[in-house]
C-alpha positions as CSV (number, residue, x, y, z in Angstrom):
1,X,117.2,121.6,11.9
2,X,115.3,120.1,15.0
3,X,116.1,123.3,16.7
4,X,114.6,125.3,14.2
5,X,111.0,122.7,14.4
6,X,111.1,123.0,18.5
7,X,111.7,126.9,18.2
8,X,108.7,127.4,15.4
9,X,106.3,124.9,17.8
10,X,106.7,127.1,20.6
11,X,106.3,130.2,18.5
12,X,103.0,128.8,17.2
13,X,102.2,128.3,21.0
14,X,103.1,131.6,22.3
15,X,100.9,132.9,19.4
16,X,97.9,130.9,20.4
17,X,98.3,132.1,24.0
18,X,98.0,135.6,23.0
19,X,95.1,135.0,21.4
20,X,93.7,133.2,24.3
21,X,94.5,135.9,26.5
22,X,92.9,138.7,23.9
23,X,89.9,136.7,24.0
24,X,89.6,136.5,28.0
25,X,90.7,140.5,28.8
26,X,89.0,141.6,25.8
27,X,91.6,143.2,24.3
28,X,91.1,145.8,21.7
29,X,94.3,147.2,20.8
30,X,97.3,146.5,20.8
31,X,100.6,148.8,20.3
32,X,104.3,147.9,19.5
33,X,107.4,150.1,18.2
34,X,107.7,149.5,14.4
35,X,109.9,146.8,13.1
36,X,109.7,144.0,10.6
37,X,110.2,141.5,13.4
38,X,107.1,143.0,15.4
39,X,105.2,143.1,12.0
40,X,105.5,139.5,11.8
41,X,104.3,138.5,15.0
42,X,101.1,140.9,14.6
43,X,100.3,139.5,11.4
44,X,100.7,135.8,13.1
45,X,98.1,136.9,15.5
46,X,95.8,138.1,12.7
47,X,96.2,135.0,11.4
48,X,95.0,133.6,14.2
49,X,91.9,135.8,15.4
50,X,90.7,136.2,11.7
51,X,90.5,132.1,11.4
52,X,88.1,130.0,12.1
53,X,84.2,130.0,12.7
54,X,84.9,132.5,15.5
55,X,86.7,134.8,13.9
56,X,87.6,138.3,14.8
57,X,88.1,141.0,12.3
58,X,91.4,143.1,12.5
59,X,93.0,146.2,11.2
60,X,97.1,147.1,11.1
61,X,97.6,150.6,10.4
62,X,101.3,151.6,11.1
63,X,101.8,155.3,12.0
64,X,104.4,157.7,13.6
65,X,104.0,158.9,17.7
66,X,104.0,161.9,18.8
67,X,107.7,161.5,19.2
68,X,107.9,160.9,15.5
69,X,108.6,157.0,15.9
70,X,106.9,154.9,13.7
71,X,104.1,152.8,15.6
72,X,102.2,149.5,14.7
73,X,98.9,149.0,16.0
74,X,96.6,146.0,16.1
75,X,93.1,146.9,16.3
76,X,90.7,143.9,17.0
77,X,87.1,144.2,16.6
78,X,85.5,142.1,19.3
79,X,81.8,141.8,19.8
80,X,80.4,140.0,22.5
81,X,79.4,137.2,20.4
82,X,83.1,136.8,20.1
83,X,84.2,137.4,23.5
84,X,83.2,134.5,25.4
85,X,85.7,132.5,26.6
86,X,87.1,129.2,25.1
């Protein structure tokens, strides 16, 4: 059980780092293979851009390549109000 507390701590870190680090290189986009696994971890991040009084609005649309593989992609609306650094 304590395993399971350190291992969702540093989860919530590593989420909060990526959001850090989408804020600094202004990312816009992001794209992963389709899984349920990757899902998850690109709705944590939505979680975290979309809250809080410098929110970012984002969009998950999930979509085949041109190889026929099924994409996610994270599409994150910055505006420079919302791109300065924390």
């Amino acid at each position: 059980m304590i395993q399971r507390e350190i291992n969702k701590l540093y989860y919530v870190h590593c989420i909060k780092a990526i959001k850090g680090i989408i804020h600094k290189d202004r990312i816009k986009e992001i794209d992963i293979d389709f899984s349920l696994q990757h899902l998850h971890v690109l709705e944590s991040i939505v979680g975290n851009l979309e809250y809080g009084t410098k929110s970012i609005p984002t969009t998950i649309k999930i979509n085949p390549n041109n190889e026929g593989r099924m994409m996610a992609r994270l599409y994150i609306n910055q505006s420079e109000e919302n791109t300065k650094e924390y």
